[in-house]
TIGUZA-526279 format. One record per residue (C-alpha): residue number from 1; x, y, z. Coordinates in steps of 0.05 Angstrom, whole numbers. Layout:
N
<rec seq="NUM" c1="X" c2="Y" c3="Z"/>
...
This chain:
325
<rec seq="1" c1="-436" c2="-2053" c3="314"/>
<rec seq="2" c1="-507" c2="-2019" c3="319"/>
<rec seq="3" c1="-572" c2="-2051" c3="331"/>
<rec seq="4" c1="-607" c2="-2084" c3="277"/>
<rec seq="5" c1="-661" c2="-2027" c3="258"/>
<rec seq="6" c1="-625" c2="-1971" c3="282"/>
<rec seq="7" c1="-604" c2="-1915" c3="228"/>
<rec seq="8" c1="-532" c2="-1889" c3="220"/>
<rec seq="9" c1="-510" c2="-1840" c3="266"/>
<rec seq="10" c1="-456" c2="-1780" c3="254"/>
<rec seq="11" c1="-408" c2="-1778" c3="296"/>
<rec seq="12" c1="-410" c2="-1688" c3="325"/>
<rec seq="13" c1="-352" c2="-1666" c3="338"/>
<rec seq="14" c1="-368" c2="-1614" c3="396"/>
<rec seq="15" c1="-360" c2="-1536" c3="391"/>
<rec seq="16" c1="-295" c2="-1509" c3="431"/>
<rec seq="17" c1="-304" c2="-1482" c3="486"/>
<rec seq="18" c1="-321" c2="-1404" c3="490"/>
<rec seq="19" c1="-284" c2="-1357" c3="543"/>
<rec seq="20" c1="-335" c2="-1331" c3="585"/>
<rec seq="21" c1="-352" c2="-1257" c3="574"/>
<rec seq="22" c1="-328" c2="-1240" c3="636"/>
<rec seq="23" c1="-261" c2="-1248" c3="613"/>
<rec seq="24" c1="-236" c2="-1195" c3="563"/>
<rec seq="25" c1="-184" c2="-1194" c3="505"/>
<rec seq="26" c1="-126" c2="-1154" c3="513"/>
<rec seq="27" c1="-104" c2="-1125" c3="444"/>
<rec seq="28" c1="-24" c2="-1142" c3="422"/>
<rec seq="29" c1="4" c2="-1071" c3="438"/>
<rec seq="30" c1="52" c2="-1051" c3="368"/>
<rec seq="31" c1="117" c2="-1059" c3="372"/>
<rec seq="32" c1="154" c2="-990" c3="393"/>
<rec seq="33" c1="191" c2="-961" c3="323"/>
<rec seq="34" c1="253" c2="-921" c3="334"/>
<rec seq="35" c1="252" c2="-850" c3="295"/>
<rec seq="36" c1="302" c2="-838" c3="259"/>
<rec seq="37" c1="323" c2="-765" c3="272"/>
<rec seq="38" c1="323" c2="-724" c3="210"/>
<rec seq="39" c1="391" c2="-691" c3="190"/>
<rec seq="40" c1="404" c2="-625" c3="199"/>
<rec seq="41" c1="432" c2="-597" c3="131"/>
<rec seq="42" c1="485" c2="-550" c3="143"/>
<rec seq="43" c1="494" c2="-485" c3="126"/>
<rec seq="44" c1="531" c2="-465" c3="56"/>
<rec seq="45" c1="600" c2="-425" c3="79"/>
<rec seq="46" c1="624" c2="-381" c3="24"/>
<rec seq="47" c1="704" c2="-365" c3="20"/>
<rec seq="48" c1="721" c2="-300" c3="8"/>
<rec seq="49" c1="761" c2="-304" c3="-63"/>
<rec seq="50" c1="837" c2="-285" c3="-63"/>
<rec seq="51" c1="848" c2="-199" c3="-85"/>
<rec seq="52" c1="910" c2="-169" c3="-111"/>
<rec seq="53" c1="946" c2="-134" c3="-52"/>
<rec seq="54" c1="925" c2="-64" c3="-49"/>
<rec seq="55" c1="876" c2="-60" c3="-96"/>
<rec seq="56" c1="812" c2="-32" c3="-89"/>
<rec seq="57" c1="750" c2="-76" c3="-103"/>
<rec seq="58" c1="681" c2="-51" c3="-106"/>
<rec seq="59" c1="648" c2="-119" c3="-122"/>
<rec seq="60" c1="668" c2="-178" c3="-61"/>
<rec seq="61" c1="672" c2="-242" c3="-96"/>
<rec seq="62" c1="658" c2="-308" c3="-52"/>
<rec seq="63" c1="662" c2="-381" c3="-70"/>
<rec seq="64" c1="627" c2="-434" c3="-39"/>
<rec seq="65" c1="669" c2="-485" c3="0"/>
<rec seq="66" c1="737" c2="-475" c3="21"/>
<rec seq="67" c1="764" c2="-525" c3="-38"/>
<rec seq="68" c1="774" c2="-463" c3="-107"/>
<rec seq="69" c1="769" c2="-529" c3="-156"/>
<rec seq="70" c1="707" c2="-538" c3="-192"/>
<rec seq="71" c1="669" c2="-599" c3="-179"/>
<rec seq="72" c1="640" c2="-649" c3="-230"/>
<rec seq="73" c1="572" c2="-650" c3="-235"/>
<rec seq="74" c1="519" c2="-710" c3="-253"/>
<rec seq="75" c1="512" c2="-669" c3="-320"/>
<rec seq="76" c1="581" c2="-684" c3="-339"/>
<rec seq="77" c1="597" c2="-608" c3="-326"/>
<rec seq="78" c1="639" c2="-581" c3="-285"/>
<rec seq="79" c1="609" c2="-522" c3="-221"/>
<rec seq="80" c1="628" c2="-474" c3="-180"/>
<rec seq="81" c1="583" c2="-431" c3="-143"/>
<rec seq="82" c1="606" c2="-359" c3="-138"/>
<rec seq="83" c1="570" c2="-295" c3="-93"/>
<rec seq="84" c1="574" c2="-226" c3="-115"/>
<rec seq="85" c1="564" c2="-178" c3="-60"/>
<rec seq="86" c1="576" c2="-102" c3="-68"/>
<rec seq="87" c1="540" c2="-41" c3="-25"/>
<rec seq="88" c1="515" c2="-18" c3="-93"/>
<rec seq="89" c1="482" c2="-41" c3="-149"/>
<rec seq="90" c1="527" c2="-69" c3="-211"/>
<rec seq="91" c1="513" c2="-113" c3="-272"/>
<rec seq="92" c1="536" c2="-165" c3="-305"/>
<rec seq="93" c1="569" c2="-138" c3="-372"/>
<rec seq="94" c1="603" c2="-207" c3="-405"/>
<rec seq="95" c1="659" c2="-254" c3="-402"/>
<rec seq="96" c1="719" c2="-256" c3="-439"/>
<rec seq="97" c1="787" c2="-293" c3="-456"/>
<rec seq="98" c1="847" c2="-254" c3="-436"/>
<rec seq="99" c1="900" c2="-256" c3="-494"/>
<rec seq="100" c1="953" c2="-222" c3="-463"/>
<rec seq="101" c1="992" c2="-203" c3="-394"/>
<rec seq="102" c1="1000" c2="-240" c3="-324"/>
<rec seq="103" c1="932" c2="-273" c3="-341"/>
<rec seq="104" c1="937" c2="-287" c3="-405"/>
<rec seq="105" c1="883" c2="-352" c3="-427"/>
<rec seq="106" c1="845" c2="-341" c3="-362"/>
<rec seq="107" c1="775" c2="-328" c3="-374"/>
<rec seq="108" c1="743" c2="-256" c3="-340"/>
<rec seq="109" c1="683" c2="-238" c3="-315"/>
<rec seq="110" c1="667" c2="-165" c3="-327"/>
<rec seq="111" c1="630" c2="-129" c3="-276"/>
<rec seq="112" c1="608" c2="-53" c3="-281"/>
<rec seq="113" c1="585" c2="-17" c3="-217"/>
<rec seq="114" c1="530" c2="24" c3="-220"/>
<rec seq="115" c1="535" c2="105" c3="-224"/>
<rec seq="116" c1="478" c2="145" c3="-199"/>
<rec seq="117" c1="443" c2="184" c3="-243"/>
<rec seq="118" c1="457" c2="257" c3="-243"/>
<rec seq="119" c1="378" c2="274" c3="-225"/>
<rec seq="120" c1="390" c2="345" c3="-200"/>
<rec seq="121" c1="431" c2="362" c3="-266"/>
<rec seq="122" c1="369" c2="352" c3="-315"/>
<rec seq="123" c1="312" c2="417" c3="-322"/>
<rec seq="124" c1="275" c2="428" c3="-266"/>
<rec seq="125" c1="217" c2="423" c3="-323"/>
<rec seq="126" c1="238" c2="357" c3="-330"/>
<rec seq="127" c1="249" c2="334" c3="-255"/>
<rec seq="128" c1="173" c2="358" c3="-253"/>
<rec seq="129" c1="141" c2="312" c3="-302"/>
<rec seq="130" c1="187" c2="248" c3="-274"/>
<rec seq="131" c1="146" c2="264" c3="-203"/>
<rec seq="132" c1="89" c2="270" c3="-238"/>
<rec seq="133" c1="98" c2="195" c3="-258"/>
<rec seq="134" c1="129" c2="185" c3="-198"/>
<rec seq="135" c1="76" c2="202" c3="-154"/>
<rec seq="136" c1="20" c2="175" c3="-203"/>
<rec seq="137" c1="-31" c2="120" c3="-165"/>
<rec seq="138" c1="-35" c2="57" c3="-204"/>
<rec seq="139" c1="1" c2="92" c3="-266"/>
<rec seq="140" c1="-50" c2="137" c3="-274"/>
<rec seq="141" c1="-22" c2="215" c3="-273"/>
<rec seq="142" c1="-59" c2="258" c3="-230"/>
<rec seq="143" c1="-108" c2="206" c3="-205"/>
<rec seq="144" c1="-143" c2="219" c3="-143"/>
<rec seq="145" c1="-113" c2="190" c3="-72"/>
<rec seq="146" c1="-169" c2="152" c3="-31"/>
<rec seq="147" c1="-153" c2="157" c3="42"/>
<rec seq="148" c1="-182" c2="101" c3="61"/>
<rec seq="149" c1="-193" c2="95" c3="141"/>
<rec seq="150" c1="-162" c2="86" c3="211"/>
<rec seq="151" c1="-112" c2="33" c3="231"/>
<rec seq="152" c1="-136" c2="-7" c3="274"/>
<rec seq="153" c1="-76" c2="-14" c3="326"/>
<rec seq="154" c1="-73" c2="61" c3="334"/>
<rec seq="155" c1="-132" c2="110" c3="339"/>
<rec seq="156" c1="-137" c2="171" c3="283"/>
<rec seq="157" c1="-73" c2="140" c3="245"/>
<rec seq="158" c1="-99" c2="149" c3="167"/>
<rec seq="159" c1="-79" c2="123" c3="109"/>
<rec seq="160" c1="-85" c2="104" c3="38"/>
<rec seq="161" c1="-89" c2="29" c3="20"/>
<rec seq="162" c1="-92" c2="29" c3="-57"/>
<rec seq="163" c1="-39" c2="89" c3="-67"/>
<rec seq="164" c1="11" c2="44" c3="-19"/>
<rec seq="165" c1="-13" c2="-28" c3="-66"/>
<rec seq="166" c1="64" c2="-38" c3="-96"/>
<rec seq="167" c1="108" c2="10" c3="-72"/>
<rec seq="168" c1="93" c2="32" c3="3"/>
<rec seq="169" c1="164" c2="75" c3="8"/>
<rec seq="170" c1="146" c2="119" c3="-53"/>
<rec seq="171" c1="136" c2="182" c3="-5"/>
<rec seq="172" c1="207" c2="169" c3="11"/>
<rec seq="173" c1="229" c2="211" c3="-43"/>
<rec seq="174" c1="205" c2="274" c3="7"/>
<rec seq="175" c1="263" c2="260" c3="42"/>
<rec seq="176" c1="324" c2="258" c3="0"/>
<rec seq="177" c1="340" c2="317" c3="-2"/>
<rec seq="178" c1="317" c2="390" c3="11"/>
<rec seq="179" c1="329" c2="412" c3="-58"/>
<rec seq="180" c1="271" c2="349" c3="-76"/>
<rec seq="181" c1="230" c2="361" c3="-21"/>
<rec seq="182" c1="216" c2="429" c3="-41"/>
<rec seq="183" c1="201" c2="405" c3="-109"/>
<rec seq="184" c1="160" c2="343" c3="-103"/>
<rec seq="185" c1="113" c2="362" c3="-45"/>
<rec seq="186" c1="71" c2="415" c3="-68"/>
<rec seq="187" c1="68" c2="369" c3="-128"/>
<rec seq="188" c1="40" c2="301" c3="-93"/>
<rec seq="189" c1="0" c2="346" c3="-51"/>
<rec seq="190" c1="-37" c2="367" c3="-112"/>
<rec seq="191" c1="-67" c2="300" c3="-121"/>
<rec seq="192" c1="-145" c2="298" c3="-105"/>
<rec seq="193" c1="-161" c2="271" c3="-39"/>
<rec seq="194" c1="-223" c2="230" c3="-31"/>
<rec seq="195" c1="-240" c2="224" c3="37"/>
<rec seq="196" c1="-304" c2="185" c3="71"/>
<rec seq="197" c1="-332" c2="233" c3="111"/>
<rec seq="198" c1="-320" c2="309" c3="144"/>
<rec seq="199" c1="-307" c2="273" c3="206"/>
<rec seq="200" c1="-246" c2="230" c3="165"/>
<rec seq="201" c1="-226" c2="291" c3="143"/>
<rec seq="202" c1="-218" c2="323" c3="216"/>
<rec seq="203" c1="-174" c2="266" c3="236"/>
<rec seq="204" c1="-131" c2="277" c3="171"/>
<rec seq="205" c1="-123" c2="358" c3="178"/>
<rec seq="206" c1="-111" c2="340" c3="249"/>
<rec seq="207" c1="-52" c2="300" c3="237"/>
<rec seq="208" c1="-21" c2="342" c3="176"/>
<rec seq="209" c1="33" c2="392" c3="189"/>
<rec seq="210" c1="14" c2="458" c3="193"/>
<rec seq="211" c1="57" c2="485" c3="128"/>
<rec seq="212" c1="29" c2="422" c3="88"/>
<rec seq="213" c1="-46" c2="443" c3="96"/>
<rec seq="214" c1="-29" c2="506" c3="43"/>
<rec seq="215" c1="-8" c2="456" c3="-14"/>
<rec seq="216" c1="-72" c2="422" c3="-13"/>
<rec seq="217" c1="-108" c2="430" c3="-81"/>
<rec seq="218" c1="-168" c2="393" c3="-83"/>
<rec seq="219" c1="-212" c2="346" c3="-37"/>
<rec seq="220" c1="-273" c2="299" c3="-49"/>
<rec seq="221" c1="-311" c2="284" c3="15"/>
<rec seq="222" c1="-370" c2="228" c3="7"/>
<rec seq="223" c1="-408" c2="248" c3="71"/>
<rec seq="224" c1="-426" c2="314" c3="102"/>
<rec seq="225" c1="-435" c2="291" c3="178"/>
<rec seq="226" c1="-461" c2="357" c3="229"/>
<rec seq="227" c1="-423" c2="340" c3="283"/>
<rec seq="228" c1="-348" c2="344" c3="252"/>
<rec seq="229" c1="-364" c2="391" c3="195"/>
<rec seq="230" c1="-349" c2="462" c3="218"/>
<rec seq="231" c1="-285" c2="430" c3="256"/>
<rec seq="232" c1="-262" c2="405" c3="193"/>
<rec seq="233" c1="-282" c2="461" c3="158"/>
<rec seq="234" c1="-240" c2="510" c3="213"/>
<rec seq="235" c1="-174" c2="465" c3="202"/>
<rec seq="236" c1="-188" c2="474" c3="132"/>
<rec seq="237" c1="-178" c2="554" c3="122"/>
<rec seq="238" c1="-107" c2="535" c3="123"/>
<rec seq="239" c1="-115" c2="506" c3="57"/>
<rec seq="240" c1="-124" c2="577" c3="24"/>
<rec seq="241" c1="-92" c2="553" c3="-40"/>
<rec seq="242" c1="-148" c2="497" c3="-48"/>
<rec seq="243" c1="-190" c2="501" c3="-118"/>
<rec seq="244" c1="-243" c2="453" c3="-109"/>
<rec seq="245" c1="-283" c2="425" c3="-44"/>
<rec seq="246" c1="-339" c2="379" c3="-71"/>
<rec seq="247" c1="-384" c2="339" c3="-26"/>
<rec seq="248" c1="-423" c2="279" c3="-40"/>
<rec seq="249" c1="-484" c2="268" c3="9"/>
<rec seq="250" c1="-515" c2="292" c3="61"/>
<rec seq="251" c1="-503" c2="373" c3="52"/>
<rec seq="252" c1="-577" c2="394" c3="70"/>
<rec seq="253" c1="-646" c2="364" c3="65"/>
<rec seq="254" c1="-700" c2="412" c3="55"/>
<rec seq="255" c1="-729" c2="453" c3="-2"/>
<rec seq="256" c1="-699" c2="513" c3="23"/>
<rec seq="257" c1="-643" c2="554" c3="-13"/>
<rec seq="258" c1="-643" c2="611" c3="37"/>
<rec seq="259" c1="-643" c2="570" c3="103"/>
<rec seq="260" c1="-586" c2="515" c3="68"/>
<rec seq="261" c1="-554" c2="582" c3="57"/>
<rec seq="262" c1="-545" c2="600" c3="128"/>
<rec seq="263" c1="-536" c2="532" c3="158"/>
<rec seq="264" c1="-481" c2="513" c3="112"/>
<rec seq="265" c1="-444" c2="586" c3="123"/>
<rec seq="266" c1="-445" c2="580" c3="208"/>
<rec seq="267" c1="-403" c2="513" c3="198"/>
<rec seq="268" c1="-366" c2="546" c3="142"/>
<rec seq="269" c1="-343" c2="622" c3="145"/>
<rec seq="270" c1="-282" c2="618" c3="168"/>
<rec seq="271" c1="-267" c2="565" c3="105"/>
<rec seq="272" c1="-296" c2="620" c3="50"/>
<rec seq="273" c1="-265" c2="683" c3="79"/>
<rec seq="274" c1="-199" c2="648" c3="90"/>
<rec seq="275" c1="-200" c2="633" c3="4"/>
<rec seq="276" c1="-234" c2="698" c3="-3"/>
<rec seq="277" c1="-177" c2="742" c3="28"/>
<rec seq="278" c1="-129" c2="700" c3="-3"/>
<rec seq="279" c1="-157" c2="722" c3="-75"/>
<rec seq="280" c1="-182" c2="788" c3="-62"/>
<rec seq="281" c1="-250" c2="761" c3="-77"/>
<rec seq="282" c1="-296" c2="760" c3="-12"/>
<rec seq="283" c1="-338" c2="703" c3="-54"/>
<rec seq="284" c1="-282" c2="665" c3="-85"/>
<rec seq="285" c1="-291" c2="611" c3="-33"/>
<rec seq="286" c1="-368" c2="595" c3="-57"/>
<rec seq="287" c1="-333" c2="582" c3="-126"/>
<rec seq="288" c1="-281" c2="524" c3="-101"/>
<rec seq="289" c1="-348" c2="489" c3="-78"/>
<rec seq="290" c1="-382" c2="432" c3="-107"/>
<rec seq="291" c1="-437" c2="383" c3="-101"/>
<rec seq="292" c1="-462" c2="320" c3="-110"/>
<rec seq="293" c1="-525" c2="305" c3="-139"/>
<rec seq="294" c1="-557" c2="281" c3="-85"/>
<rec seq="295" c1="-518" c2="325" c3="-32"/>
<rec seq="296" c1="-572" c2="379" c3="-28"/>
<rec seq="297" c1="-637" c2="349" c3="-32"/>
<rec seq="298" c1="-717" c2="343" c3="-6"/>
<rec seq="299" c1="-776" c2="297" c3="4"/>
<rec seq="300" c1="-834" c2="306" c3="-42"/>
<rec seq="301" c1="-908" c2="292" c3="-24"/>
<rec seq="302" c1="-892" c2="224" c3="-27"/>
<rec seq="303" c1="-829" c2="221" c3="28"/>
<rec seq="304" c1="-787" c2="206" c3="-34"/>
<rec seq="305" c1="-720" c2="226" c3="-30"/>
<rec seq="306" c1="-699" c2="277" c3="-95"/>
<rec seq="307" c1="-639" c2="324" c3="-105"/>
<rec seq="308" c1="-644" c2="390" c3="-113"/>
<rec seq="309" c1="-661" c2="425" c3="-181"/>
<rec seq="310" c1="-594" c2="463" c3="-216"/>
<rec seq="311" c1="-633" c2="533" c3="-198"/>
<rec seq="312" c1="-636" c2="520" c3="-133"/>
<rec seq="313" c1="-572" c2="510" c3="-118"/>
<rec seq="314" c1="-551" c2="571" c3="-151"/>
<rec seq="315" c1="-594" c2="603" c3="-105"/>
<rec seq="316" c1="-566" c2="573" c3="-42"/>
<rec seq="317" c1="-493" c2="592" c3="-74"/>
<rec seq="318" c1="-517" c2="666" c3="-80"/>
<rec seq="319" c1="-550" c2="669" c3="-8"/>
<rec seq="320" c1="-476" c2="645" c3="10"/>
<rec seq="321" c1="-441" c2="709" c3="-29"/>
<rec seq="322" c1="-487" c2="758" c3="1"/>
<rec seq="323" c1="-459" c2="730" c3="67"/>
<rec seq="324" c1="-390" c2="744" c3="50"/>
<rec seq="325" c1="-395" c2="812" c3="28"/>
């Protein structure tokens, strides 16, 4: 019992004791799971189906499974999956009910291989429009063909990305047969060719066969560059059926008809006077070419860049005749 005078005292219970830092936790490691190792799914085996003795089949039927029962399926139906194989293409024509014979009330499926069409026995008039489709970039007859750049993995390899866009093997068609061959080539060689640059169109001459180079029929080069043009231009005589050479950029810059005149025929000559002996016409090769507006072109009093005026160029063209005569 407390003093008289003395106020109530709580009784404290006292904190637990605390571990001293010194000592550390150590977390409850997880309990180790077993994986459970997926199932391989197995491969689908196909049976070959039963042939009459003897008889030759075009189309090789094959069921799946070794059981020839259809199974029931969750749909209430009844399946059997059945492979068609053949080394040619068929179709699917329809089934029916036979109503007579060995197999009479068995169901059929007919099948009809597929015959090759007789291309060779249609006009040559018309063989030449189908290559003309053929042949046609993005369905567009007689589009131009961009050659687009080098490969990377091999040096001075060329080709054209958007002509290849959905059907890279189209070209194969060269190589059926000779008879098609000598058809279709001059034909896709007749396609415009727009190339980046004289030195792009070095590498491609380069690489082109020898008897191709004649069945070239027009070319579109963006950039004249000094240093590959009269190359290019060299290879180039060997396209002596070629109707139109135009260039883009980068021709000449000065106000000068007579000198552009006798820079642009040193890298040239042996172009011109290969088209000109070819058409009896020492300046035939001066009509193939064309430029772009700003191919031939000056700086004003300003150091503004301009193209050349029409009568200009006209001039230069007749400094290039006179020449060739």
């Amino acid at each position: 019992m407390p003093p008289k005078g003395s106020k109530n005292v709580k009784e404290v219970t006292p904190p637990p004791k605390s571990k001293p830092k010194s000592e550390k936790s150590t977390p409850s490691k997880p309990s180790p799971t077993k994986s459970t190792p997926k199932k391989t799914k197995e491969p689908v085996i196909y049976t070959p189906l039963a042939q009459d003795p003897g008889a030759a089949i075009p189309i090789d039927a094959t069921h799946e499974g070794a059981s020839i029962q259809a199974k029931l399926a969750k749909d209430g139906l009844y399946h059997a999956t059945i492979q068609l194989g053949a080394p040619g293409a068929f179709s699917l024509v329809r089934t029916v009910v036979l109503t007579e014979g060995p197999y009479e009330g068995q169901q059929a499926i007919i099948l009809r291989p597929a015959k090759a069409f007789p291309f060779l026995g249609i006009p040559v008039s018309v063989r030449t429009r189908i290559y003309g489709y053929y042949f046609a970039q993005k369905g567009v007859v007689d589009d131009g063909i961009v050659i687009d750049g080098k490969r990377t993995n091999v040096s001075k390899d060329l080709y054209a990305k958007t002509y290849a866009e959905g059907s890279k093997s189209r070209v194969g068609l060269l190589a059926v047969n000779k008879e098609i061959h000598n058809e279709a080539t001059p034909l896709f060689y007749a396609h415009a060719l727009k190339l980046e640059s004289t030195t792009m169109l070095l590498d491609f001459l380069s690489q082109l066969p020898t008897h191709v180079r004649p069945l070239l029929r027009a070319l579109e080069i963006k950039t004249w560059v000094k240093t590959t043009s009269r190359n290019a231009l060299h290879f180039l005589a060997e396209a002596r059926h070629l109707q139109r050479l135009r260039f883009e950029t980068g021709v000449f810059a000065e106000a000068d008809a007579a000198k552009a005149g006798k820079v642009f025929y040193a890298d040239s000559y042996k172009f011109l006077e290969a088209i000109g002996a070819e058409r009896g016409d020492k300046g035939a090769g001066v009509d193939v070419l064309e430029f772009g507006k700003m191919a031939l072109t000056y700086k004003d009093e300003n150091k503004a860049v301009k193209a050349w005026e029409k009568a200009w160029v006209e001039e230069f063209k007749e400094n290039l005749r006179g020449k060739l005569r």
